[in-house]
C-alpha positions as CSV (number, residue, x, y, z in Angstrom):
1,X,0.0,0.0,0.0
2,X,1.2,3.7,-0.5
3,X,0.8,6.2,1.6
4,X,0.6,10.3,1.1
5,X,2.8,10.6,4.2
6,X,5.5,8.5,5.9
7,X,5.8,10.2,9.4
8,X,9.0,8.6,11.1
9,X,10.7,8.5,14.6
10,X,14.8,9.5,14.4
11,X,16.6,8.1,16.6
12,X,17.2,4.3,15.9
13,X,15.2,4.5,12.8
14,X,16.5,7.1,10.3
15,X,19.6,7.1,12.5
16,X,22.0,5.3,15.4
17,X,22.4,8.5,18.3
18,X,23.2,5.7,20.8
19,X,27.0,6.8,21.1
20,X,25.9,10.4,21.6
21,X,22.9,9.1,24.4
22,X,25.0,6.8,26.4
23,X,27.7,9.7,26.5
24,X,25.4,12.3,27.5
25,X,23.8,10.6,30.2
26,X,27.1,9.0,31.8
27,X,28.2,12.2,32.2
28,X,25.4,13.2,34.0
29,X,24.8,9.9,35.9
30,X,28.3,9.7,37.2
31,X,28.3,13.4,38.2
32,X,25.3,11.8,40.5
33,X,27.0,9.4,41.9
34,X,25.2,6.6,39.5
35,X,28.6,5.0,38.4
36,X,27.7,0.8,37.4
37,X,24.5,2.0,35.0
38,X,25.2,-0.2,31.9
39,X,25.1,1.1,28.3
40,X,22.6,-1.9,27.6
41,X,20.5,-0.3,30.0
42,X,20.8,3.5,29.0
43,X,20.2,2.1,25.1
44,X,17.0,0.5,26.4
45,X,15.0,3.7,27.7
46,X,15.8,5.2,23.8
47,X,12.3,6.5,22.6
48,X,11.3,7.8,25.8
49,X,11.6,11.2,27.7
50,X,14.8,12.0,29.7
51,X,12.8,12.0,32.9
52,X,11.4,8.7,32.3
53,X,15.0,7.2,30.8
54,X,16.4,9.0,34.4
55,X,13.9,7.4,36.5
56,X,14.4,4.0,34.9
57,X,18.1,4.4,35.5
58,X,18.3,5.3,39.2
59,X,14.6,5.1,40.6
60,X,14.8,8.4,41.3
61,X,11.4,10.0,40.9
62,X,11.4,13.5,42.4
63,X,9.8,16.0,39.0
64,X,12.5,18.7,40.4
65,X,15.5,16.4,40.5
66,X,15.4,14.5,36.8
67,X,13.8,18.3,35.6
68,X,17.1,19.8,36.8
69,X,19.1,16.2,35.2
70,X,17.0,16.9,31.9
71,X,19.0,20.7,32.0
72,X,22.2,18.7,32.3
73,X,21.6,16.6,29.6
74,X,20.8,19.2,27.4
75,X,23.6,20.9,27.8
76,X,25.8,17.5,27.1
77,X,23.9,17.2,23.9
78,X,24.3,20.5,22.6
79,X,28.1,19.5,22.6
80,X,28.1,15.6,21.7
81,X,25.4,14.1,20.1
82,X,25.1,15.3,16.5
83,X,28.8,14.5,16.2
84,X,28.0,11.3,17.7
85,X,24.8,10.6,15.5
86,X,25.4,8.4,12.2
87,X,22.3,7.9,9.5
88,X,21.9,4.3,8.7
89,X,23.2,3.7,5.2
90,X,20.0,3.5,3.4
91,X,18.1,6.2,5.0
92,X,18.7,9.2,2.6
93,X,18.1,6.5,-0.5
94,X,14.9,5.5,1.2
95,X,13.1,9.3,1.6
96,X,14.7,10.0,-1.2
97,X,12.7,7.7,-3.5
98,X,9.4,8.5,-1.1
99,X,9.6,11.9,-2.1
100,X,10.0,10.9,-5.6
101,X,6.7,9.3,-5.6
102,X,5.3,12.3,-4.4
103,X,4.6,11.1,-0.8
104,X,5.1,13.6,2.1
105,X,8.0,13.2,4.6
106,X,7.9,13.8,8.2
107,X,9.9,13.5,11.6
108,X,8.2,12.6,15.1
109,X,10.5,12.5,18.3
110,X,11.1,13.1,21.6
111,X,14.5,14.7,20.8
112,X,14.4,18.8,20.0
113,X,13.1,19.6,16.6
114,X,16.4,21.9,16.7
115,X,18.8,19.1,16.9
116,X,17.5,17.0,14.0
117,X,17.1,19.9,11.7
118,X,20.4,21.1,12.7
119,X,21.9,17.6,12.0
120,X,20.0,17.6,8.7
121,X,21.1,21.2,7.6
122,X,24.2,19.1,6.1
123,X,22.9,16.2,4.3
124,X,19.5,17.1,2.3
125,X,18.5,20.2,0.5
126,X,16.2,22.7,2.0
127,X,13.0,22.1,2.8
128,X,13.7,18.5,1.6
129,X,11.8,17.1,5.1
130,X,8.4,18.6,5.1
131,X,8.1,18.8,8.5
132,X,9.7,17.5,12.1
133,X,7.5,17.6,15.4
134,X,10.5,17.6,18.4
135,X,10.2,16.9,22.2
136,X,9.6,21.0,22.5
137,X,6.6,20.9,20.0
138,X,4.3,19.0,22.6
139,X,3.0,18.8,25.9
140,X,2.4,15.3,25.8
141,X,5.2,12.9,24.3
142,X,4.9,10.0,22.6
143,X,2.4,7.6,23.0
144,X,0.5,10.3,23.8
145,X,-0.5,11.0,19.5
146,X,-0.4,14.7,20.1
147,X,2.6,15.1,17.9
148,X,1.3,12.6,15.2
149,X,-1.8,14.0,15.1
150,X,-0.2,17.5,14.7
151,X,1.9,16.3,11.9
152,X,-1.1,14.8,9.9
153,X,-2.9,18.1,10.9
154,X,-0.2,20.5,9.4
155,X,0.3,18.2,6.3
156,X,-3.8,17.7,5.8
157,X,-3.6,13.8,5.5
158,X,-5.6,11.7,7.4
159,X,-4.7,9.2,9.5
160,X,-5.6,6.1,6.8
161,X,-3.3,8.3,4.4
162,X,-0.1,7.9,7.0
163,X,2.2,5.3,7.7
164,X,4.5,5.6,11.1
165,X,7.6,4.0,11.2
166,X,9.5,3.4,14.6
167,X,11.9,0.8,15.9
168,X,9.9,0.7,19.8
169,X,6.9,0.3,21.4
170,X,6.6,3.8,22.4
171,X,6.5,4.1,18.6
172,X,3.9,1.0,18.2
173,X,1.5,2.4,21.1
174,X,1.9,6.1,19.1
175,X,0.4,4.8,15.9
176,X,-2.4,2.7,17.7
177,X,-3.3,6.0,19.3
178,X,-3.4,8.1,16.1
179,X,-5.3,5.5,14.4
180,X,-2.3,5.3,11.5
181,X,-0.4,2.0,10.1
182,X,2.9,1.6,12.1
183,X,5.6,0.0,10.3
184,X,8.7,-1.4,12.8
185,X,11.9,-1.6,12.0
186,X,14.8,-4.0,14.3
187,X,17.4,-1.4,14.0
188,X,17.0,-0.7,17.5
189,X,17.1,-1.9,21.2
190,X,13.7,-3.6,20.8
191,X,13.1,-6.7,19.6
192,X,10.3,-8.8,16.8
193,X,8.7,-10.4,19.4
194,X,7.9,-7.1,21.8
195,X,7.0,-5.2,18.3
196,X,5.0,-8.6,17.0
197,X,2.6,-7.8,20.2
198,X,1.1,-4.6,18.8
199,X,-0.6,-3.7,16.1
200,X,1.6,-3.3,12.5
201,X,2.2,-3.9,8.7
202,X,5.5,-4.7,8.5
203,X,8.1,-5.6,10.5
204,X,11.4,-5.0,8.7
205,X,15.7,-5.2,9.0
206,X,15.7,-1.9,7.3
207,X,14.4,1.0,6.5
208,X,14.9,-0.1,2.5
209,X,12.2,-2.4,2.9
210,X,10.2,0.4,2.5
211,X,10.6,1.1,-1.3
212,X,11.5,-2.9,-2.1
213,X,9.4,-4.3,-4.4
């Protein structure tokens, strides 16, 4: 089936940011005296908010504590993580060859809008992704749908005209809320058989699975 728009999650799907995460929030953890938190672990909680991935981490649950965390790992970000982030090989072909059927192209994450533009300023023309909802775009993240529902309602598709492609699922649960096809892909930390529980069209490897006949 094609769509008119293929809404995606970044990280872990269009791209791997893991090195960049597992930096960021060691630095912070070990300033916090959270010094045996493994990466497995850290990878894990991609997908989800920094105050839930910091509660995970160290059961710490106080909103002004991982708030004042969330600062630090901002901060950390701002100077590691696009320079830690890598696009999986066939993303750019994929979109690429989306766009070229006409379909609409959009970006759905808990990470800052800022960050993934900026980390896209160097790789596809302007304007070439029609739109990217961030983590600063919301009030609710993901599975709340606010952000997918604000995507389909700035693009004026409806959610039978949208596919959503993730790799968790946070990403599976998003969809189901919306009311759009999800798509999974195992390029992340989660595996088939948690993504075979939920609702989907595909499961696939790669993103390139996408345009394959």
């Amino acid at each position: 089936m094609n769509y008119s728009a293929y809404l995606f999650d970044f990280d872990y799907t269009l791209a791997d940011s893991s090195t960049g995460i597992v930096k960021c929030f060691r630095i912070v953890l070990e300033r916090h005296g959270f010094l045996s938190v493994s990466e497995e672990a850290i990878c894990r909680t991609i997908g989800k908010t920094l105050e839930e991935s910091f509660a995970i981490l160290t059961g710490e649950h106080d909103a002004q504590t991982l708030k004042e965390w969330r600062s630090e790992y901002t901060t950390e970000a701002n100077r590691y993580m696009n320079a830690n982030t890598r696009l999986y090989p066939d993303t750019l072909d994929t979109l690429r060859r989306l766009k070229a059927d006409g379909a609409r192209i959009g970006i759905i994450s808990t990470k800052y809008r800022y960050r993934i533009l900026d980390f896209f300023s160097d790789k596809v023309e302007p304007d070439f992704i029609d739109l990217v909802v961030g983590g600063e775009d919301v009030t609710h993240a993901k599975p709340h749908p606010e952000g997918l529902l604000a995507a389909m309602d700035r693009l004026g598709v409806t959610p039978s005209q949208v596919l959503y492609v993730g790799d968790s699922t946070v990403d599976a649960l998003t969809a189901q809320a919306a009311g759009t096809d999800f798509a999974g892909v195992l390029t992340g930390a989660t595996t088939r058989q948690e993504l075979e529980a939920y609702p989907h069209t595909r499961l696939m490897n790669s993103l390139a699975e996408l345009v394959e006949p």
